[in-house]
N, C-alpha and C positions, 0 to 999 in steps of 0.2 A: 247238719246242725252246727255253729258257731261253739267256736271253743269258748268264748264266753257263757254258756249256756250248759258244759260239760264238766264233772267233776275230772280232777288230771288224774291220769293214768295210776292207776294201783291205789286209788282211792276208791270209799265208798258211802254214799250217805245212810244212815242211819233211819227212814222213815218211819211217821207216827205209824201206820200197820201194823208194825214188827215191834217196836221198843219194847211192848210188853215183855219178849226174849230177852233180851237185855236188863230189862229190872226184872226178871226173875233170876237172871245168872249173877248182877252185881247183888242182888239182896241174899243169894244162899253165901257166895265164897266170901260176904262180908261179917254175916250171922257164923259160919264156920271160922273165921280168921279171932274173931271176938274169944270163941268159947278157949281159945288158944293165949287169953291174952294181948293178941294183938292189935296195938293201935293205929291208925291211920295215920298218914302224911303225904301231905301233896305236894312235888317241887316243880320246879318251874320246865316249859317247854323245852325251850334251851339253857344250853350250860358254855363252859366255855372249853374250845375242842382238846386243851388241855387234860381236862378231866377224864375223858373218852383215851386219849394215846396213852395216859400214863397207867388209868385204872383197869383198861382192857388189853391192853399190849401194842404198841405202834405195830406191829407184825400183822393181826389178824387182820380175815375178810375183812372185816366190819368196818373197821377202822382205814384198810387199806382202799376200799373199794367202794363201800356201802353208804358213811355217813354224808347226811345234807349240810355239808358243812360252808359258812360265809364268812366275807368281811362287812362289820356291821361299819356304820357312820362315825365309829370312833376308834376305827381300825384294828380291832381285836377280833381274831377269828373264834365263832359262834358257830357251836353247832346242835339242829335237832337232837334229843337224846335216840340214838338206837336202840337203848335199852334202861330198863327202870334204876339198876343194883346202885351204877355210879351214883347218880345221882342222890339216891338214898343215903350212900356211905358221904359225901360230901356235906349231904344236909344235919346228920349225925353230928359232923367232925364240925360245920360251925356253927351251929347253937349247942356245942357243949353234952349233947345227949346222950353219949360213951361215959362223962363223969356222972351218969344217974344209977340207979341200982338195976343193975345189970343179971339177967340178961336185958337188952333193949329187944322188943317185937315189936316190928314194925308191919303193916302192910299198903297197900296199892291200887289205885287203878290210872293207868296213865295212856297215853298215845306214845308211841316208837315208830320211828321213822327208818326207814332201810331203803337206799337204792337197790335194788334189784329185782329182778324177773316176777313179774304177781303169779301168785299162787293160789288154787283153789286153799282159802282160809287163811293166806297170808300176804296180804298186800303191802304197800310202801307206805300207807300209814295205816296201822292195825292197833287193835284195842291190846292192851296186856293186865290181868291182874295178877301182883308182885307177893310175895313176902320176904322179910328181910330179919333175922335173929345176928343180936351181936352181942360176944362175950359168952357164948355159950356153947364152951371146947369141948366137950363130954360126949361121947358118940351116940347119945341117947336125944341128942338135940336133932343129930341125922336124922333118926328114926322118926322123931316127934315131927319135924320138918317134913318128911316125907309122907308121914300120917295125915298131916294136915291137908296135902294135897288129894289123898287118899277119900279123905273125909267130904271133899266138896263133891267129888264123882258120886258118892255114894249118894246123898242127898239129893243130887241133879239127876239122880234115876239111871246114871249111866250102866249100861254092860259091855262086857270083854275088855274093858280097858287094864291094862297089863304095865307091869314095873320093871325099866333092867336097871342094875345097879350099875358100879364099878367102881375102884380105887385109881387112881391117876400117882397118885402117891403125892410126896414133895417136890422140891425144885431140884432137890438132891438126888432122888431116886430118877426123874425125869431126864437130868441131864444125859445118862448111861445111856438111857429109851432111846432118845433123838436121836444119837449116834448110831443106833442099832438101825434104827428106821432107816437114816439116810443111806446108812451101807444096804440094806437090804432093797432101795426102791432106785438107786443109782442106777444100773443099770434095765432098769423096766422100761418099756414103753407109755407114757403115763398120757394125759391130756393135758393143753397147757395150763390149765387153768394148776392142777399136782406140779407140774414143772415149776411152778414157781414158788410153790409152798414149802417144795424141798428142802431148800434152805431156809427160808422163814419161818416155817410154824410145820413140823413134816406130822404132828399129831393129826394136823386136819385132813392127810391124806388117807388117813383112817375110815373118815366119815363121806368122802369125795361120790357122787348122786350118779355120778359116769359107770357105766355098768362097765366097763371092760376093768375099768379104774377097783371096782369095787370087787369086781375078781380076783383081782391081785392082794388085795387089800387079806384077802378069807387065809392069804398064807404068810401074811406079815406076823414077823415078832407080838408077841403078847407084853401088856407093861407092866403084869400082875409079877413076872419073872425079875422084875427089876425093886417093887417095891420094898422099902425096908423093913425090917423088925416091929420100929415104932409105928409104920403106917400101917404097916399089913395087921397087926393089933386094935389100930382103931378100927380098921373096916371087919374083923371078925366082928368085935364088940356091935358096931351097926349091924350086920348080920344076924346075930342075937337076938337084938334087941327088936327088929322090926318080925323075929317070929315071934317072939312073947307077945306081940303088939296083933299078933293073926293077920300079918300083912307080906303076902306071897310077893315071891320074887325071880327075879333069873338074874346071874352074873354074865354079864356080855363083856369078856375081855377088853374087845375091842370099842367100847362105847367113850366119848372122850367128848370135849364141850371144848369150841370155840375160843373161846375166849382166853386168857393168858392169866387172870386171878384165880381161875379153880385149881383146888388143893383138895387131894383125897379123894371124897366120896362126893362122886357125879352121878347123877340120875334121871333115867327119861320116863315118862308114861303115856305111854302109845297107845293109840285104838285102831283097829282095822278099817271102820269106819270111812277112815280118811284115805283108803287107795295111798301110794307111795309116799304122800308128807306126811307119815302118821303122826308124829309127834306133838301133844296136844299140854303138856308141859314138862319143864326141864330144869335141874336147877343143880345144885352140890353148897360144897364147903370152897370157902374164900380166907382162909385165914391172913394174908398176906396183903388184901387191899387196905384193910387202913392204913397199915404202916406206908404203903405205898404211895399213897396222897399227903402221907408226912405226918401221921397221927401216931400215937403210941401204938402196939401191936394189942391189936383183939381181935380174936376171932371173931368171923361172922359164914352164914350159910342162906341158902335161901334158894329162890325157884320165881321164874317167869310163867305163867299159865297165859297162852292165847286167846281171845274173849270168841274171834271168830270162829277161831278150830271147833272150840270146844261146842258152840251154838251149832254148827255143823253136823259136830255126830249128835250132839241131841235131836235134830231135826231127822237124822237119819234111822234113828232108833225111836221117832215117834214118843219123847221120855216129854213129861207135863210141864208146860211152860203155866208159870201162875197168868190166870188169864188178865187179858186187857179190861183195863177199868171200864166202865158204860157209863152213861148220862142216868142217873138217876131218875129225874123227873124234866120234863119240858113243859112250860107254860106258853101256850100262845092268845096272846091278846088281841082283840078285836077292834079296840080305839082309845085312844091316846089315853083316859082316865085310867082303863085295863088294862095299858101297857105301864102306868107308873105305880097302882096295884103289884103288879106282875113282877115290876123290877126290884118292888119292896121285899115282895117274900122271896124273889131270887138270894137274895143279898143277906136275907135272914137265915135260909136252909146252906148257903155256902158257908157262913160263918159257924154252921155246925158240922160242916163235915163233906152235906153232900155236894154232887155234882149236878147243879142246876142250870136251865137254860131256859132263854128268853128269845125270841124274834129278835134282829138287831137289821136285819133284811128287808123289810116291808112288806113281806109277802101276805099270801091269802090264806083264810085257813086250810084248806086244800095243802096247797104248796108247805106249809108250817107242820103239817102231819107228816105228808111227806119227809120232811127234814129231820124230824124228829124220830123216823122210821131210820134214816140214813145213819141218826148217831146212833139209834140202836139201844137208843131211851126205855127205861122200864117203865116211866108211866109220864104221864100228861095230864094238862088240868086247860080248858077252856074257859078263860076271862073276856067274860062282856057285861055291856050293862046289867042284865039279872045279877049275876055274880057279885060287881059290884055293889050295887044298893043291895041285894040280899043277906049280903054276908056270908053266902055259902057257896060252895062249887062243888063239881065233881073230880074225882079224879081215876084216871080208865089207866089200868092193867094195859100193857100195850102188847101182852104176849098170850093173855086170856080173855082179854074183853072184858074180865068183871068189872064193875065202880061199884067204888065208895062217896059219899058224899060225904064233907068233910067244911067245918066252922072254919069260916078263913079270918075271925079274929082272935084274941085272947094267943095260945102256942098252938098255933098252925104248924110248927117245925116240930113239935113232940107228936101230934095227933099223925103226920107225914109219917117219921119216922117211927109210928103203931103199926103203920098198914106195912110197911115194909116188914114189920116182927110176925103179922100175920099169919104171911105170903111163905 
């Protein structure tokens, strides 16, 4: 097959089939992000690669290795967003939305771009939906935050999915970490891929997917040992507050995020589901990016949720997708009078709602049942001459066989929409 003919690598398309998953998953985590306050916003594909080195750390994967990044026609390098937060915090800082009454909630749903290896449920462009709280320091924003994500499982029917926390602490308590790290993985045998992180970013060898790596890792330093008074306080306070809230947990010492903005309290929620990428969303506290992109300091916290993962273990857990809409009714017409009959009441039951159809094919009635069998239509009406000059038609149950016979002048679209209240 010609590559023009092939979606590229680590992509995938979306077909009519399936969507229905998809707008069942975008319409719960958007009705749950609401009941939370939060409002939508959508930014643009790419940014500029600035945004990405400064807001994420020139140091990480991501940035080091991962992003699609170019030089566009006016020689400024542009790149895909790898992830939602930046971009969020950018759109924040220039329309002013930090100076509104605070806290600002925000949420998401975007495409992220990643070079690297596809994943069952994570490809190089995969779906993400975001949310993003700023101005809101209080450790009960944690909890709320991580509730919220709590909140979308539950409604999407999921089970066993499971919460680890962590405290990462500050930049202050982290400094001491690193060093403890570097001393402690110096002399290991590591993979290269750790060998190079050692001095760049030695937290990610924490989370490194190499099992001999990840052995070593079970007897590295803890950074709970490191964090201070003030931090190790808020993450009690999180801890608290997410049991008042009857939301179960595990502290996994060693759990740590990527990225170079999280401060404090970082967290995953995993389901088994998923064999070794369990990870089906992930997020913490940022207090330090805005000021980072050059905005006055506000906190902010939030969480990336995978659209594919999560569709994943829904499908693996059998959990209820809202079904795919159907064609309402089908009209098939017999000759040109009964096909502009036909196209009139289409265009009158659309304008109320339903999902109507019409021949646009030429086919026979045969073939036109047929078709109508194919969308999976709940009922059908036969236009021909009688019909016409009578002023009446039938219309057949396409799952029972019943008819009604039904006045096709005066509200054809309320009498329609009887037999549907019937049924």
């Amino acid at each position: 097959m010609p590559l023009i003919t092939q979606a590229p690598k680590g992509t995938k398309d979306k077909l009519p089939a399936e969507i229905y998953k998809w707008h069942t998953v975008e319409k719960i985590t958007k009705a749950v992000a609401e009941t939370y306050g939060c409002k939508e916003i959508r930014t643009p594909t790419f940014e500029h690669t600035e945004l990405f080195e400064r807001g994420m750390g020139g140091t990480t994967d991501v940035v080091q290795k991962e992003m699609y990044t170019f030089i566009d026609k006016g020689e400024r390098s542009i790149t895909l967003k790898p992830e939602g937060t930046a971009g969020a915090a950018r759109a924040a800082l220039e329309h002013g939305l930090l100076g509104l009454a605070l806290p600002l909630k925000l949420f998401y749903f975007t495409s992220c771009f990643r070079y690297e290896a596809p994943q069952s449920g994570r490809l190089r462009e995969h779906k993400q939906f975001g949310v993003e709280f700023y101005g809101a320091k209080k450790p009960l924003a944690d909890a709320e935050v991580i509730s919220l994500a709590a909140d979308v499982f539950a409604r999407l029917g999921l089970r066993g999915v499971r919460l680890e926390i962590n405290s990462i602490g500050c930049p202050d308590c982290r400094g001491e970490y690193k060093r403890e790290l570097i001393g402690f993985y110096a002399d290991k045998d590591l993979c290269n891929l750790c060998k190079d992180r050692l001095e760049r970013n030695p937290l990610r060898l924490l989370d490194c997917k190499n099992p001999h790596c990840r052995e070593i890792s079970h007897s590295a330093p803890v950074i709970t040992r490191h964090v201070c008074e003030s931090c190790g306080g808020h993450f009690s306070a999180v801890k608290s507050a997410l049991s008042a809230l009857g939301i179960a947990y595990t502290e996994n010492p060693r759990l740590v995020r990527g990225l170079d903005y999280y401060t404090n309290t970082v967290f995953e929620f995993k389901s088994d589901s998923l064999g070794a990428q369990d990870t089906i969303c992930a997020g913490g506290r940022y207090d330090g990016l805005i000021e980072e992109l050059g905005g006055n300091p506000v906190s902010g916290l939030g969480f990336g949720m995978g659209l594919e993962r999560l569709i994943l273990v829904m499908q693996s857990q059998d959990a209820a997708f809202e079904p795919a809409k159907t064609c309402d009714i089908y009209i098939a017409p017999l000759d040109t009078p009964a096909e502009l009959l036909g196209a009139k009441l289409v265009k009158n039951l659309r304008e109320s709602g339903f999902w109507a159809e019409i021949d646009l094919a030429g086919r026979g009635l045969n073939a036109q049942m047929k078709y109508a069998d194919k969308l999976g239509a709940r009922f059908s009406m036969v236009l021909g001459s009688n019909e016409v000059e009578g002023g009446k038609a039938v219309i057949k149950n396409m799952q029972s066989g019943e008819k009604f016979e039904v006045d096709l002048g005066g509200d054809f679209v309320g009498k329609f929409g009887g037999v549907l209240l019937d049924i």
